[in-house]
N, C-alpha and C positions, 0 to 999 in steps of 0.2 A: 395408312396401315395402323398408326397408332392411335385412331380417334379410339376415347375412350368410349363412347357410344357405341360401338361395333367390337369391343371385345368380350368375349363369353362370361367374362367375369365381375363384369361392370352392370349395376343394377338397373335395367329398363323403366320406364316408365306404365304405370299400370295398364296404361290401353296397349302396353308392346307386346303383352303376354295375360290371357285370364287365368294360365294355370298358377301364374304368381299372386292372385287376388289373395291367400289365407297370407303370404309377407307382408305384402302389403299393409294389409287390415292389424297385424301385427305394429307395422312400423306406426300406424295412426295412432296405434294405443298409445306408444309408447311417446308420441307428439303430446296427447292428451298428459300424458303424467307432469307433462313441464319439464324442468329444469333438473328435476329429480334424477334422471333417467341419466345416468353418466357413456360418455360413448368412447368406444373401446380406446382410441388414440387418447384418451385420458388416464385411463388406468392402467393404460401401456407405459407412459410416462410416471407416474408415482413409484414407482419399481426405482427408479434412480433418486439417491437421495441427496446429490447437492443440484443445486441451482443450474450452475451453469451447464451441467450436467444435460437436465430435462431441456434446458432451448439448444442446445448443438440435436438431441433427438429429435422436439422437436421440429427445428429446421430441415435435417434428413428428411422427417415423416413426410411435411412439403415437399421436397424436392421428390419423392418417392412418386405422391401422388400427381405431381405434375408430368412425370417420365409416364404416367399409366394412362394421362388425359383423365383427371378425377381434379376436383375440388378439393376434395380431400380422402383420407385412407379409408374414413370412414363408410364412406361411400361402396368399397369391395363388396361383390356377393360373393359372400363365405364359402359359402355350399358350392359353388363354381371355379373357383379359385383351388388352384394347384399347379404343381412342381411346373409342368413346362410353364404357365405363365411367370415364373421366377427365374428362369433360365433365359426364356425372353426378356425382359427385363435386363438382366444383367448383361445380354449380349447387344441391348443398346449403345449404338456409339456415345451417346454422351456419357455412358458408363465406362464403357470399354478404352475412353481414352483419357482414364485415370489412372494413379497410379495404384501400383496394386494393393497397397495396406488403404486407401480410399475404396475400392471395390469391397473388400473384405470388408470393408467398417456398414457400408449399403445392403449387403449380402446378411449381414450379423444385425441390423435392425429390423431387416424385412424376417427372417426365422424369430426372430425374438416378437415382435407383431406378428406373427403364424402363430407362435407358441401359445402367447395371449388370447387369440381367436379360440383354439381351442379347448385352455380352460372355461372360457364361457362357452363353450359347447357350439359355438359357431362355423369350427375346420373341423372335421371328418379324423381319427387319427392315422388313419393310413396315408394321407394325404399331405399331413402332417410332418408324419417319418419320412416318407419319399420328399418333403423338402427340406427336413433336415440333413440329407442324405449327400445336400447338394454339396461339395466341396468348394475349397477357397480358393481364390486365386492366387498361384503361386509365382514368384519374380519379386527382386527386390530393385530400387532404384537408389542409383547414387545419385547421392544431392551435388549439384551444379554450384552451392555457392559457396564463398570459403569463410572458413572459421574465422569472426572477430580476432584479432588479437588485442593482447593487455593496451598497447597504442591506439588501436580503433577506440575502444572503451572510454579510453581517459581522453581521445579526442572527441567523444560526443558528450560525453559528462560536462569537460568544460566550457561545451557550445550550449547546453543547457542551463549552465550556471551563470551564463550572462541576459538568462530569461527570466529574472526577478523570483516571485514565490514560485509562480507553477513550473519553473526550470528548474528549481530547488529541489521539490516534489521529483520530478521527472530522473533527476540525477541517481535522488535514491533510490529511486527503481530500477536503474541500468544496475547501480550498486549493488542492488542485493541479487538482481538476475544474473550476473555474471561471477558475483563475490557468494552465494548459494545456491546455484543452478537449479532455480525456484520455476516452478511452470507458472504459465499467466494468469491460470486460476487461483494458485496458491499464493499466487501476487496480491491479485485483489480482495481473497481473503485473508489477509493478515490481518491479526484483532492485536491492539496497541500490548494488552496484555502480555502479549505471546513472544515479546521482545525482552531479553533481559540485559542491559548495555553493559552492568560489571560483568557478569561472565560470557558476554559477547555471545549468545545463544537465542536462537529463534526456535520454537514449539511449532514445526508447520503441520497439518491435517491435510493428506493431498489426495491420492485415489485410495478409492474405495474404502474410503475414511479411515485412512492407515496412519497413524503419529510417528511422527520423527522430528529427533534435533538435529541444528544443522549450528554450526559453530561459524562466525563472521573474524574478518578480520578488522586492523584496528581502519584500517583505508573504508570497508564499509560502513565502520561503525561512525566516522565521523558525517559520512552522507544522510546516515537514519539519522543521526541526533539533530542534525541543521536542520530537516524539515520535521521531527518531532517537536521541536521548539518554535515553530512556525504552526504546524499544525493545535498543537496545545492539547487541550483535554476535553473539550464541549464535542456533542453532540454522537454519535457513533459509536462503536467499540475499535471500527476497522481506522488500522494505522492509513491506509493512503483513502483520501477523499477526494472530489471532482474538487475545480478550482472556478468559481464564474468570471466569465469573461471579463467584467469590473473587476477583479482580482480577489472576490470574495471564497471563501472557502464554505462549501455545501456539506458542513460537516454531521449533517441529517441520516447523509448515506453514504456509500461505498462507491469505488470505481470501477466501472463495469469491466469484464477482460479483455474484448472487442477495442475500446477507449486504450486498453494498453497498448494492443496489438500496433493499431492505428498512430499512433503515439511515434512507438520506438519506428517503424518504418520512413515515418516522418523525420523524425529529430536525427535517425543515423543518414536519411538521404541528403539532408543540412549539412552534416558535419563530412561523409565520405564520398559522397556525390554515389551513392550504392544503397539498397534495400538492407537490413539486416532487420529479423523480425525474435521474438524472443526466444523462441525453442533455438538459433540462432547461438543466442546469449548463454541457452543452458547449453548447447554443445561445447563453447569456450568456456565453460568454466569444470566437464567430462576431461577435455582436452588438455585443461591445465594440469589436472590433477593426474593422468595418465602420464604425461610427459615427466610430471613429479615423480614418477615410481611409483604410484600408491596403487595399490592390489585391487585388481578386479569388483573383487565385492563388499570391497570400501568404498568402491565409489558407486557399485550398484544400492548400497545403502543412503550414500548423501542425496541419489536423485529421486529413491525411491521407487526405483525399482521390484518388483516382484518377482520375476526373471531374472536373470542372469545373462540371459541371453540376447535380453532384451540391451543389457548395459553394451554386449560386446559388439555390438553395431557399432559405438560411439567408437571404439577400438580397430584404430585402422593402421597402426604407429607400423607393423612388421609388413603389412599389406602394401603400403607404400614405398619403404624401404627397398621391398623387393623390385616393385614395379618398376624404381627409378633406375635400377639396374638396367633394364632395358634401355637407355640412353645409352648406354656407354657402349651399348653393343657397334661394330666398327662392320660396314656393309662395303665399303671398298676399302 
């Protein structure tokens, strides 16, 4: 049902169709032009302006065109293409058995790739609106795993710290993710600069290239100074760098955020015999700070938040309270 060959919006082959001969002779030209000719999945992608950014896109754009039976997005015929095939799409089961802020994030690439089609004049705009039209999927999901605590942390720090340099390295990364509730892009772009060890302050640049300081304690600061002093001053601007497996430091480049990811899943299953992955990390360090009393949009500020609403997710302290009450409820 889902070859991409047999859907109305996937481009035939010229002998499948002669009334498409003037596309076609169009798409030759534009073979002819060479390398010059940029294709929309590219300029779709420049619209986001960090890194990491444009490969989580995209990888989506992939996965998009693999759900359609395509090589790639590129490949859609424009002119063909509208709202039910988006609605199909999304009512696929590999889609459907996500969770719902993943669906919305699918749903929010493909309009945003329509949108693009159509300023190069490729979508129809009616065609356009009617998939803009299409709404999100709505449900939320509680998360299954539980919050690190301060014990977790300092039990995987110190399983790290018996890993010579790149455990070093690694510790101060739990360090500042939990002691800054730093996302894992904002991890790996940390520029050495952007640390200041007397007033215990870090300059992070995180979405939508928004600045914010985030103040450390002296427990972190001693983690960043051990491997700033290990790491040194050569090569890079970015504070954390890959380590080579001789124990060499690739101070050329940066750590990619994947490598974090991978990393902390690893180093917390060593140390808790359990998963703990970074957003993980920034939940325990929401949690701490809620537990502390500290007011909603103090701490919608330290994570960086643009919403408010977005913070009070992390906020579950009266929700549970309540809940636990139900325990005590007496049934005989």
């Amino acid at each position: 049902m889902y070859d991409g060959c047999h859907r109305s919006w996937c481009r035939p082959s010229e002998a499948a169709s002669d009334r498409l001969d003037g596309a076609s002779t169009a798409r030759d030209n534009e073979k002819k032009q060479g390398s010059s000719v940029m294709k929309l999945s590219e300029i779709y992608l420049k619209h986001f302006a960090s890194n990491d950014s444009r490969i989580r896109v995209a990888y989506e754009l992939a996965n998009i065109a693999k759900l359609l039976g395509l090589s790639n997005v590129d490949e859609v015929d424009w002119e063909r293409f509208e709202r039910a095939d988006v609605i199909e799409l999304m009512a696929m089961p590999a889609v459907r058995c996500r969770k719902p802020a993943s669906q919305n994030f699918t749903l929010r690439i493909l309009k945003g790739l329509c949108t693009e089609a159509y300023l190069n004049g490729l979508l129809a705009e009616n065609r356009l609106e009617a998939i803009r039209n299409i709404r999100n999927v709505r449900g939320i999901r509680q998360t299954s795993r539980t919050v690190p605590t301060m014990n977790d942390v300092s039990a995987i720090i110190a399983d790290c710290e018996k890993d010579g340099m790149i455990g070093i390295r690694d510790a101060a990364i739990f360090a500042v993710a939990v002691g800054c509730g730093l996302r894992r892009t904002e991890i790996v772009n940390l520029r050495t600069r952007d640390i200041d060890f007397e007033k215990h302050e870090l300059r992070i640049i995180g979405k939508g290239n928004k600045e914010r300081i985030i103040f450390f304690s002296e427990s972190v600061s001693s983690k960043l100074d051990a491997w700033d002093k290990l790491r040194g001053n050569d090569g890079s601007a970015y504070f954390f760098v890959p380590v080579h497996a001789s124990g060499r430091l690739l101070t050329c480049r940066r750590m990619n955020d994947e490598t974090v990811y991978q990393m902390m899943r690893r180093r917390s299953m060593e140390a808790l015999n359990r998963v703990v992955s970074p957003h993980d990390m920034r939940r325990s360090f929401a949690s701490t700070l809620l537990d502390a009393n500290v007011d909603l949009n103090t701490v919608r500020i330290a994570l960086g938040h643009s919403d408010i609403r977005t913070t009070q997710i992390y906020d579950r302290r009266d929700e549970i309270e309540r809940l636990k009450r139900i325990s005590a409820i007496a049934v005989v």
